[in-house]
Each structure stands twice: as C-alpha cells, then as structure tokens.
N, C-alpha and C positions, 0 to 999 in steps of 0.2 A: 504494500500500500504506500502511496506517495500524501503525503500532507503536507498543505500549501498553507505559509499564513502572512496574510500583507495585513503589516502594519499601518494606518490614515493617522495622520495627525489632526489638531483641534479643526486645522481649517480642510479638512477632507483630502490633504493630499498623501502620497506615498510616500513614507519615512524611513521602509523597511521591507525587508520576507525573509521568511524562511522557509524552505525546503528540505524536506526528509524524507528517506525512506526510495526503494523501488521498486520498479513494475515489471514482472519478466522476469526473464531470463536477465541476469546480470549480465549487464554489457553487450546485450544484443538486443534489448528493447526498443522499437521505434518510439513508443510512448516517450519512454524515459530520456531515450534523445533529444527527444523535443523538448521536454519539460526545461531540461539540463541545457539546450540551445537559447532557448529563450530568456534563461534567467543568467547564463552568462552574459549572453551579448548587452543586457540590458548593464549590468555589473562593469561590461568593458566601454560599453556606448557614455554611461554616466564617468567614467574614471579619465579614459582616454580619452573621448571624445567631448566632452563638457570639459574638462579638465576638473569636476568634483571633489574631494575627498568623501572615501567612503573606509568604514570599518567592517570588512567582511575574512569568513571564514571556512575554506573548503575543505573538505574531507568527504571519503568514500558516500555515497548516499545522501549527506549534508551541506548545505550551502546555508548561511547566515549572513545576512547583507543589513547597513547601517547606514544612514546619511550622515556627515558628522555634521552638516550643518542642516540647517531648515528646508527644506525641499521647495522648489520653486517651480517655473512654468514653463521650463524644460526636462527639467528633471520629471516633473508630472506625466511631461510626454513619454518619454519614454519607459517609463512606470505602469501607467495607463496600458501601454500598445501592450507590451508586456502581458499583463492582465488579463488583456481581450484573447491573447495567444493561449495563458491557460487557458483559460476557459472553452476554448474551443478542441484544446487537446483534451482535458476533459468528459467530454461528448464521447469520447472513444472509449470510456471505458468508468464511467461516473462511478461506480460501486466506490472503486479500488484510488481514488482521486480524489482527496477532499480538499475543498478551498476558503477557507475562513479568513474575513476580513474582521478584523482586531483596530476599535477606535480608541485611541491612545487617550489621556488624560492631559 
C-alpha cells in the first residue's frame, strides 16, 4: 500500500508530503513509478528549478519533503500539478493508494 499525505498550510497552499510504502512488485511497478516520478520531479522542479530550499528525505519506499520557507505561487504550481498526477495515478488502483490532505495549524 502506498500512503500519500500533503501537507496545506493556513492559507490553502502546499507546504509538504509525504510518501510511503509500495505497490507491486518492488521495482517493477508502473504504479509506483509514477507515484515516485511525480513527486521527485516536483522535489527537483521546486529545488532546481525555482531555486527553493526544501528539507527532504529519501529512503527505500519513503520520501518526506519540507518547504523551509512559506510556499508561494509557484511553488503552489507545481504542488498543485503534482497533486492532480496522484490522483489520477490513483484511479489505477484506489484500494491500495491513499491520499490525505493534512490542514496544518
């Protein structure tokens, strides 16, 4: 099972996720590809390409990502798309894919 959790801060935007867990055959899952697709590039699109600072954490099955500052209206972008991608990867397989949106304080 894959469990998804994006973090919204006070004013609705994306702060955060985390990713756990996977689907498949380890290392051979298209699911898991994608999942693991989508929330890197979002990870390298905010770091590299925004020029960001982010505090994240990779290991086998886990990914933990951080904005270390306030997330804004690029950052949202690519958060957002992000988002719409689980979700649709999702669809493939909902039992085994959960996605919890977590409103922060």
């Amino acid at each position: 099972m894959i469990e998804i959790k994006i973090y919204r801060n006070s004013q609705g935007r994306i702060s955060g996720y985390d990713i756990r867990g996977h689907h498949g055959e380890y290392g051979s899952d298209i699911v898991c590809a994608g999942i693991s697709s989508l929330a890197q590039t979002a990870l390298k699109g905010i770091g590299q390409h925004l020029h960001r600072d982010v505090k994240y954490d990779i290991a086998s099955g886990d990914l933990h990502v951080k904005l270390k500052s306030a997330p804004d209206e690029l950052t949202d972008a690519i958060l957002e798309t992000m988002l719409i991608g689980l979700y649709d990867v999702r669809e493939y397989d909902p039992e085994e894919i959960s996605i919890s949106v977590i409103q922060e304080v």
